[in-house]
FIKOLZA-1660 file (N, C-alpha, C; in steps of 0.1 Angstrom, whole numbers, plus 5000, padded with zeros to 4 digits):
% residues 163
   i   px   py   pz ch aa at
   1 1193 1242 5562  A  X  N
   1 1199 1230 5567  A  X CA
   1 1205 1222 5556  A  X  C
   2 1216 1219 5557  A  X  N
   2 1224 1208 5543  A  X CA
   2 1223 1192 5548  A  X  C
   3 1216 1189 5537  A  X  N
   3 1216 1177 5540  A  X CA
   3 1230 1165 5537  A  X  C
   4 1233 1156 5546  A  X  N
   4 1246 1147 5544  A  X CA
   4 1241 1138 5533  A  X  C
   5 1250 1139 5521  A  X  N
   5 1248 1126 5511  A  X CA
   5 1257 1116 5513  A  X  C
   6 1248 1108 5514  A  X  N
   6 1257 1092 5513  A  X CA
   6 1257 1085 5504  A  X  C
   7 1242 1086 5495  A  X  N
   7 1241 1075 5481  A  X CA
   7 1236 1090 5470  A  X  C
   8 1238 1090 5462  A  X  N
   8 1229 1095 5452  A  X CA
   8 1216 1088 5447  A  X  C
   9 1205 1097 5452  A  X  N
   9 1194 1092 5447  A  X CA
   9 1189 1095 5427  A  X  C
  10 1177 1094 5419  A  X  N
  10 1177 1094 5410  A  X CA
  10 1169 1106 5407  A  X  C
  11 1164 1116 5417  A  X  N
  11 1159 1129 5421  A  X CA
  11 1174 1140 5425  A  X  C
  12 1181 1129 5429  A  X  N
  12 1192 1138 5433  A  X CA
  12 1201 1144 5418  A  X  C
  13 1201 1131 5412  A  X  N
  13 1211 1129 5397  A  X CA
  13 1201 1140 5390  A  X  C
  14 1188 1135 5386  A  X  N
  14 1183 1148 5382  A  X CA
  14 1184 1165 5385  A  X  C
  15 1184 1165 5392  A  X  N
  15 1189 1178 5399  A  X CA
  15 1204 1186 5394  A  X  C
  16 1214 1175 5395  A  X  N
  16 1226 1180 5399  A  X CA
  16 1229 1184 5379  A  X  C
  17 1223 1172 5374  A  X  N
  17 1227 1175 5358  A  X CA
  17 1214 1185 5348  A  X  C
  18 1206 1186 5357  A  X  N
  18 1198 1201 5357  A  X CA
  18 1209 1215 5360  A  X  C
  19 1214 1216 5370  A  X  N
  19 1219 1227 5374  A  X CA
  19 1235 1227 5364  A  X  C
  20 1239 1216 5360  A  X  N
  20 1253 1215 5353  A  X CA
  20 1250 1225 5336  A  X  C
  21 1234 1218 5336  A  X  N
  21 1226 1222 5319  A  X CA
  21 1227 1240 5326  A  X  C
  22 1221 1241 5334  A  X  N
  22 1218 1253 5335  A  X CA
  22 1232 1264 5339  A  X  C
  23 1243 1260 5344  A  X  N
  23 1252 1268 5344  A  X CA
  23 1260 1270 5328  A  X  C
  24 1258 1256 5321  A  X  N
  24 1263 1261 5309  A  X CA
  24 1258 1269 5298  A  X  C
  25 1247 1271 5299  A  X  N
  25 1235 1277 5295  A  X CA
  25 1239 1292 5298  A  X  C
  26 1243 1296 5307  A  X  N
  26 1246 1307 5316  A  X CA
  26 1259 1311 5314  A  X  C
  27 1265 1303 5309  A  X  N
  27 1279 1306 5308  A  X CA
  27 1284 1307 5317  A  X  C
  28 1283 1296 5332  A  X  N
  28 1289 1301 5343  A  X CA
  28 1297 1289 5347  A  X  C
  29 1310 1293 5340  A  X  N
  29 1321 1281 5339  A  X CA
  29 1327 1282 5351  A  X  C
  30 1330 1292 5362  A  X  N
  30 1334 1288 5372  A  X CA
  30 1327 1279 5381  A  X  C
  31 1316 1278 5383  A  X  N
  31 1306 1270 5392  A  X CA
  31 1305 1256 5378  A  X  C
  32 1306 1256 5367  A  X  N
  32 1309 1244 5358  A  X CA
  32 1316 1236 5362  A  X  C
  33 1328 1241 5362  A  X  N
  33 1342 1234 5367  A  X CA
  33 1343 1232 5378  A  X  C
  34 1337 1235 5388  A  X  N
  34 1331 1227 5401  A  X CA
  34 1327 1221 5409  A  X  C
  35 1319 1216 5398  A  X  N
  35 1313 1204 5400  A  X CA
  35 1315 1191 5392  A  X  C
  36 1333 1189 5389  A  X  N
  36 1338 1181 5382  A  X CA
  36 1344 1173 5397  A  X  C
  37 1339 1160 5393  A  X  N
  37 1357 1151 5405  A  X CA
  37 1365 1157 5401  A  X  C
  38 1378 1156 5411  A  X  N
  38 1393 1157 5404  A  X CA
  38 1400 1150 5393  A  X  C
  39 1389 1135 5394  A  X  N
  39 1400 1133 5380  A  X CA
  39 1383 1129 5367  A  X  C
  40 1377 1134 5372  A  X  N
  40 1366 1135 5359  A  X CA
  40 1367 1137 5344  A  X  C
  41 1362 1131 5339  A  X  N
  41 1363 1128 5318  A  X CA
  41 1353 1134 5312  A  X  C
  42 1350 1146 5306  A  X  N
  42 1346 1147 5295  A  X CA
  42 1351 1148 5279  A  X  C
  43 1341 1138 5274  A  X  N
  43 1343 1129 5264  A  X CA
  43 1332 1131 5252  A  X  C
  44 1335 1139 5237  A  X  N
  44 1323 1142 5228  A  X CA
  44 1329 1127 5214  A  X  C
  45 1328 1115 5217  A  X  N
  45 1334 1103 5210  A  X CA
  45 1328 1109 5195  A  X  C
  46 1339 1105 5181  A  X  N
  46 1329 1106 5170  A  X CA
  46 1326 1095 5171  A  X  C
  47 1330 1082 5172  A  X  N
  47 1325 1071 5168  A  X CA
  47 1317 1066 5181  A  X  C
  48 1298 1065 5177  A  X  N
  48 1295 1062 5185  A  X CA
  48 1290 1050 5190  A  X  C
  49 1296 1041 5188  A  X  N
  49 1299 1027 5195  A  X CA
  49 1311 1026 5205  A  X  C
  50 1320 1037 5207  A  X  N
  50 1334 1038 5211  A  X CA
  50 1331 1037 5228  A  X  C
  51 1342 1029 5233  A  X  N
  51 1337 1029 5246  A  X CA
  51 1351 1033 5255  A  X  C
  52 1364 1031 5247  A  X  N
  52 1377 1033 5249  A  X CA
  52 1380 1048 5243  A  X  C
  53 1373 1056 5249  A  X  N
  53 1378 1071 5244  A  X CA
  53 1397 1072 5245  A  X  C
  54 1403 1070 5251  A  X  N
  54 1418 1072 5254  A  X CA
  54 1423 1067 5239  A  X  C
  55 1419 1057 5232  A  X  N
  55 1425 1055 5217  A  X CA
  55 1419 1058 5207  A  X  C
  56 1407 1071 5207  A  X  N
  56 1399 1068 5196  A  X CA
  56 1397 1087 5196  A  X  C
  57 1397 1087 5184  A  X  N
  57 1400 1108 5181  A  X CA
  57 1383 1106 5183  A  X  C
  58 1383 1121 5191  A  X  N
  58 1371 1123 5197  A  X CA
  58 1369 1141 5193  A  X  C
  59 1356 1142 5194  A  X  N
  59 1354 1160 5194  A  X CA
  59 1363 1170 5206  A  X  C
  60 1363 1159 5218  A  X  N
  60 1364 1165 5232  A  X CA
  60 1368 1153 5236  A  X  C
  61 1377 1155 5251  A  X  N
  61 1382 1143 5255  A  X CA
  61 1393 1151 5266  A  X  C
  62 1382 1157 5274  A  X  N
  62 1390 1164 5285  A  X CA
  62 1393 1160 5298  A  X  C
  63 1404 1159 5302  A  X  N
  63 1411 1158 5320  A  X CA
  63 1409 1172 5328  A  X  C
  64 1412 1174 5339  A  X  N
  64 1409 1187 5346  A  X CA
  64 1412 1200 5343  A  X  C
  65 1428 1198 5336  A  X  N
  65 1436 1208 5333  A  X CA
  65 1428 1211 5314  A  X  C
  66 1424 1198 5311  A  X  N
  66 1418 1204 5295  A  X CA
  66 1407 1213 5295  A  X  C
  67 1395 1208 5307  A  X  N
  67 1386 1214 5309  A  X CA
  67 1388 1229 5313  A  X  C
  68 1398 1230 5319  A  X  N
  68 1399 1244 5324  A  X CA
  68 1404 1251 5312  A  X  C
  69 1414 1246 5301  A  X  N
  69 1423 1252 5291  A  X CA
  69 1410 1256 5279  A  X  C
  70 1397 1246 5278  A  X  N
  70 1383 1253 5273  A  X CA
  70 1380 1261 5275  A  X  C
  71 1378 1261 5290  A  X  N
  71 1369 1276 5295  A  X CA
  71 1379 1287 5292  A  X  C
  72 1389 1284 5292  A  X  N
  72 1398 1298 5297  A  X CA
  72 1399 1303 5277  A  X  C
  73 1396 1294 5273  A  X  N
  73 1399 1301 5257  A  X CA
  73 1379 1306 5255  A  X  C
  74 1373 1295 5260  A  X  N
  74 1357 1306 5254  A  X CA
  74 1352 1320 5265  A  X  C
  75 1364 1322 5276  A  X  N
  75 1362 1333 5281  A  X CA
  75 1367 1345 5283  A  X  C
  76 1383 1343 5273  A  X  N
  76 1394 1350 5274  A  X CA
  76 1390 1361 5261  A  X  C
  77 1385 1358 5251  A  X  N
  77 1381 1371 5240  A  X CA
  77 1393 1364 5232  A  X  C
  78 1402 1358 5229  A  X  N
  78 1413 1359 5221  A  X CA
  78 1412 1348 5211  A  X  C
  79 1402 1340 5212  A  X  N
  79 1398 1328 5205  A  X CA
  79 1387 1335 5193  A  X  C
  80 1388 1326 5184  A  X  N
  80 1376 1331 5173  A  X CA
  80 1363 1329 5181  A  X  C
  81 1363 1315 5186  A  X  N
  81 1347 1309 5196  A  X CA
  81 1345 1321 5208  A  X  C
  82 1359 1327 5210  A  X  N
  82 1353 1336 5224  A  X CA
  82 1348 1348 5221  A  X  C
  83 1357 1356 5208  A  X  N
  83 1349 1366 5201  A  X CA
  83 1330 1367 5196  A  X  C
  84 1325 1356 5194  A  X  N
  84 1309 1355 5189  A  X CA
  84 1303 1345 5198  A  X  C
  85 1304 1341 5208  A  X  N
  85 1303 1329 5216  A  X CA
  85 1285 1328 5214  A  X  C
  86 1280 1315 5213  A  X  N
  86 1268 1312 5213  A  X CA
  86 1259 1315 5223  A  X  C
  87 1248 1315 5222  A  X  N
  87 1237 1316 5227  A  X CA
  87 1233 1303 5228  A  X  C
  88 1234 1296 5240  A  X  N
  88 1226 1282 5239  A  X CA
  88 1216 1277 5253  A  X  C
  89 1206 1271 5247  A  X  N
  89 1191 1263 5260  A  X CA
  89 1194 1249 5254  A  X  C
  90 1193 1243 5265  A  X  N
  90 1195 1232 5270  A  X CA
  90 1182 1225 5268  A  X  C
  91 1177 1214 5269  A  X  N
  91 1167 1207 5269  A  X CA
  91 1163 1195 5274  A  X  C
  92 1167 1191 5284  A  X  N
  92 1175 1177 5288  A  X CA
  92 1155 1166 5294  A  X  C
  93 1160 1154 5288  A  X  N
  93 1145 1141 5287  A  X CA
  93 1150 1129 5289  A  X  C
  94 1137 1119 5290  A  X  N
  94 1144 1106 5290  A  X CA
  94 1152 1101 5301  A  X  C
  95 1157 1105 5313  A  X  N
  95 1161 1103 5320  A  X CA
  95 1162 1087 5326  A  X  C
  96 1170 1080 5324  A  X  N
  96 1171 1064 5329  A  X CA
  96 1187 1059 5335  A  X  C
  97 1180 1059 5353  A  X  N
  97 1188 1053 5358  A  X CA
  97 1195 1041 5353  A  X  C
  98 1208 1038 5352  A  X  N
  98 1216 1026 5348  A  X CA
  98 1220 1015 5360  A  X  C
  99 1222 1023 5371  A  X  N
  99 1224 1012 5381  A  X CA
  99 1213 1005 5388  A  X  C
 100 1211 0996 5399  A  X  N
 100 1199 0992 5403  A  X CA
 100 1196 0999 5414  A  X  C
 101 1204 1010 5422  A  X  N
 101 1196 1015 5435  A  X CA
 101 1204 1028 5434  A  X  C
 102 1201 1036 5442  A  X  N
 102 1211 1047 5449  A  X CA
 102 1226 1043 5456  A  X  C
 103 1237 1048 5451  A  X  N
 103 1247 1042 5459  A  X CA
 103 1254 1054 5455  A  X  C
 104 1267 1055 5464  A  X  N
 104 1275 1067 5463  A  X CA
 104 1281 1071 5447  A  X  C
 105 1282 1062 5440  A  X  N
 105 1284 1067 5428  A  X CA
 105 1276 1057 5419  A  X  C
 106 1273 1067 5403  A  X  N
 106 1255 1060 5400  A  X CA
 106 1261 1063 5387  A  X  C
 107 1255 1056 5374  A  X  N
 107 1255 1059 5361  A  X CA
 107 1238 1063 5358  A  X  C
 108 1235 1077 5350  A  X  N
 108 1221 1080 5348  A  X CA
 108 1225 1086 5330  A  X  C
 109 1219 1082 5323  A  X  N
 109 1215 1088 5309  A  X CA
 109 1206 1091 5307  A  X  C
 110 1207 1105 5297  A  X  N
 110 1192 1108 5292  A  X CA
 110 1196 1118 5280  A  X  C
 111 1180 1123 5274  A  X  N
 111 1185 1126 5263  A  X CA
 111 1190 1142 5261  A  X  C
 112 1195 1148 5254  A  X  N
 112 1199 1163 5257  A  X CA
 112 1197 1171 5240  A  X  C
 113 1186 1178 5242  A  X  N
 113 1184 1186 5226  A  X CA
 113 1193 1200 5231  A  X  C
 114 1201 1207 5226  A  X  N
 114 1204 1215 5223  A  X CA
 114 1208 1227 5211  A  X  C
 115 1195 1242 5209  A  X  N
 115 1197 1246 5207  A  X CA
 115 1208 1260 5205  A  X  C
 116 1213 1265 5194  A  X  N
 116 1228 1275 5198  A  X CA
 116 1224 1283 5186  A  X  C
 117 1220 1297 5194  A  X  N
 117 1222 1307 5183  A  X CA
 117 1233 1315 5181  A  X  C
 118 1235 1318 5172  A  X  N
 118 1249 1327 5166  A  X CA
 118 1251 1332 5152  A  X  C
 119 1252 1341 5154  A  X  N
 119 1253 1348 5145  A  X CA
 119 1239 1348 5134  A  X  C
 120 1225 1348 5141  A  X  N
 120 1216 1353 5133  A  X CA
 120 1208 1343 5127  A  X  C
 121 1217 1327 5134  A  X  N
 121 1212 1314 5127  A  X CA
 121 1208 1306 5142  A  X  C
 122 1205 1295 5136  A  X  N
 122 1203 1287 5150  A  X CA
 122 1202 1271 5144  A  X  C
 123 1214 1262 5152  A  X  N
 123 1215 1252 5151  A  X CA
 123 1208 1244 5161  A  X  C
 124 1206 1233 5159  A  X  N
 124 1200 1224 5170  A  X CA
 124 1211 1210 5170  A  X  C
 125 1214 1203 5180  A  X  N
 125 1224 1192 5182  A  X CA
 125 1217 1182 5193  A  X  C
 126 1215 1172 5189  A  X  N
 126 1211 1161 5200  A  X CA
 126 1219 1149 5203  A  X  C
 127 1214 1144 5214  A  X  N
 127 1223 1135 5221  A  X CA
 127 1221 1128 5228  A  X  C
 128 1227 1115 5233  A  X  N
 128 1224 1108 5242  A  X CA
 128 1238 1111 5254  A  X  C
 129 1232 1111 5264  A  X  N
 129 1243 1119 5273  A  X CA
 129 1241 1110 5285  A  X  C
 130 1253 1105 5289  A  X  N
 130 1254 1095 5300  A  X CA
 130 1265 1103 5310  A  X  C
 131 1261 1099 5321  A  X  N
 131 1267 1107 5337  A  X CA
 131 1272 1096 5341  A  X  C
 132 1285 1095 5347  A  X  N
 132 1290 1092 5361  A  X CA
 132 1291 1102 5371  A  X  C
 133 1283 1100 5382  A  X  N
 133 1282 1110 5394  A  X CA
 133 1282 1100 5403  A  X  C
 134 1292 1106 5412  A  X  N
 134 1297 1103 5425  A  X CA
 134 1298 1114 5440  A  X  C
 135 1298 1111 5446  A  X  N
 135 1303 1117 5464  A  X CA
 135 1315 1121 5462  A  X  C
 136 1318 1132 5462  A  X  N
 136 1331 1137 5466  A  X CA
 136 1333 1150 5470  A  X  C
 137 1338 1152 5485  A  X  N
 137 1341 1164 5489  A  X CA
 137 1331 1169 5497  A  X  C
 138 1319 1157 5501  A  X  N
 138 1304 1163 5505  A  X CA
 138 1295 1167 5497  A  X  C
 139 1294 1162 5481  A  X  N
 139 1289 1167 5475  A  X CA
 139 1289 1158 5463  A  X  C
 140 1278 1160 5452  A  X  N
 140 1275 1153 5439  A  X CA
 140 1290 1156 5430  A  X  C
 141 1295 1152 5423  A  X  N
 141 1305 1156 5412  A  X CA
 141 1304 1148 5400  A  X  C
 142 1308 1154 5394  A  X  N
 142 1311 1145 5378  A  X CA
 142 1319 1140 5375  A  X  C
 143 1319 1124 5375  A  X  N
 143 1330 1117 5373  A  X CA
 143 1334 1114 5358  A  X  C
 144 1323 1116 5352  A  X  N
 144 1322 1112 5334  A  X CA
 144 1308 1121 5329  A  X  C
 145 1310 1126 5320  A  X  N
 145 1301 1131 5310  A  X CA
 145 1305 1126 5295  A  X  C
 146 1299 1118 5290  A  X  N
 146 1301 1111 5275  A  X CA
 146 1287 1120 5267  A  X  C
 147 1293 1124 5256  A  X  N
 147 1281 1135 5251  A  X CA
 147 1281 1125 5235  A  X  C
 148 1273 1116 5235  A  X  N
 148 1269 1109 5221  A  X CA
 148 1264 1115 5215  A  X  C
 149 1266 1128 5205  A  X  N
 149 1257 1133 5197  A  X CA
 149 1250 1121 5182  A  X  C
 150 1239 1126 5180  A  X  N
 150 1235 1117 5170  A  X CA
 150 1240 1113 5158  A  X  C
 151 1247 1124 5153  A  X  N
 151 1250 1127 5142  A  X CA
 151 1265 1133 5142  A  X  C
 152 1272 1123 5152  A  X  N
 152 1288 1127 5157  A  X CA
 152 1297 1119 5142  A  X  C
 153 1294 1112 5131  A  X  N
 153 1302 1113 5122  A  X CA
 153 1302 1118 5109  A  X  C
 154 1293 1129 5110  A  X  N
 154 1291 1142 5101  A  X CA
 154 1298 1151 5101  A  X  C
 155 1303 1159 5096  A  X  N
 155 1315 1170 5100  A  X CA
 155 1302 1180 5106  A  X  C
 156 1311 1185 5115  A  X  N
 156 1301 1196 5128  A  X CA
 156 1306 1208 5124  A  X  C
 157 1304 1219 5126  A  X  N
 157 1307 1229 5122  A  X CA
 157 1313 1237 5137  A  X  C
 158 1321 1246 5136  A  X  N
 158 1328 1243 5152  A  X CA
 158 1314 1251 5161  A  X  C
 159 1320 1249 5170  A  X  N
 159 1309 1253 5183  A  X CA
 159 1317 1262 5190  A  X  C
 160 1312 1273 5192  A  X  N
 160 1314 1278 5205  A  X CA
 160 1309 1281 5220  A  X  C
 161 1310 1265 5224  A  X  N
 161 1301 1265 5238  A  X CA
 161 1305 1246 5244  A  X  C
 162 1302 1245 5255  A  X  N
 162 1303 1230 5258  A  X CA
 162 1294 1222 5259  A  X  C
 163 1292 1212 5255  A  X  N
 163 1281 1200 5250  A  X CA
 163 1279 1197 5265  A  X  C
% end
């Protein structure tokens, strides 16, 4: 039986950015990209006070067509990142609703440790990671993913995988 959503609850938000951690984890960028709104932002800001990603050079700073132009380079083999692509688990804590109730579209942050093996080594990257999730289509989507890494004005060493 499917249940009708009308507000996002903060069991629900859990859930849905559980399954987001776990598809990228999996490398399963078609059910990734899926679960984006149509006009959803992912955003890896260096400057982490930045709140106007649109004027400010960022790691990432994807529209629908950027996010897809990602996946299609870490799955196509023709990229250096698609040739050795990482190994990465997810870790996601701290979970704190931002709004005051369940309503059709909610802001929830929490914290996200991720480790990435490659090539024999293993890096670890942490973050504070804030959601906009909304109703659309009958279903949870991603209106905003803002990926504050801690340590976003360090030079990074490139990645091959999505924050």
């Amino acid at each position: 039986m499917t249940r009708t959503i009308e507000t996002i609850t903060f069991d629900d938000a859990v859930r849905f950015i559980s399954l987001e951690a776990d598809c990228l984890d999996h490398r399963d960028y078609a059910a990734w990209l899926a679960l984006w709104a149509k006009d959803g932002l992912y955003a890896i800001p260096i400057d982490p006070d930045a709140d106007d990603f649109a004027d400010r050079l960022n790691y990432a700073y994807d529209d629908a067509a950027m996010r897809r132009m990602r996946v299609s380079r870490l799955t196509s083999g023709e990229s250096m990142s698609a040739r050795d692509a990482s190994n990465t688990i997810r870790s996601l804590s701290r979970f704190r609703m931002l709004d005051d109730e369940p309503a059709p579209e909610i802001r929830i942050r929490c914290a996200q440790h991720l480790v990435d093996y490659r090539r024999g080594a293993y890096r670890t990257y942490a973050a504070n990671v804030t959601y906009r999730l909304r109703i659309e289509d009958g279903g949870i989507r991603l209106a905003e993913k803002i990926v504050r890494l801690i340590n976003s004005t360090d030079a990074l060493a490139g990645m091959s995988f999505l924050l």
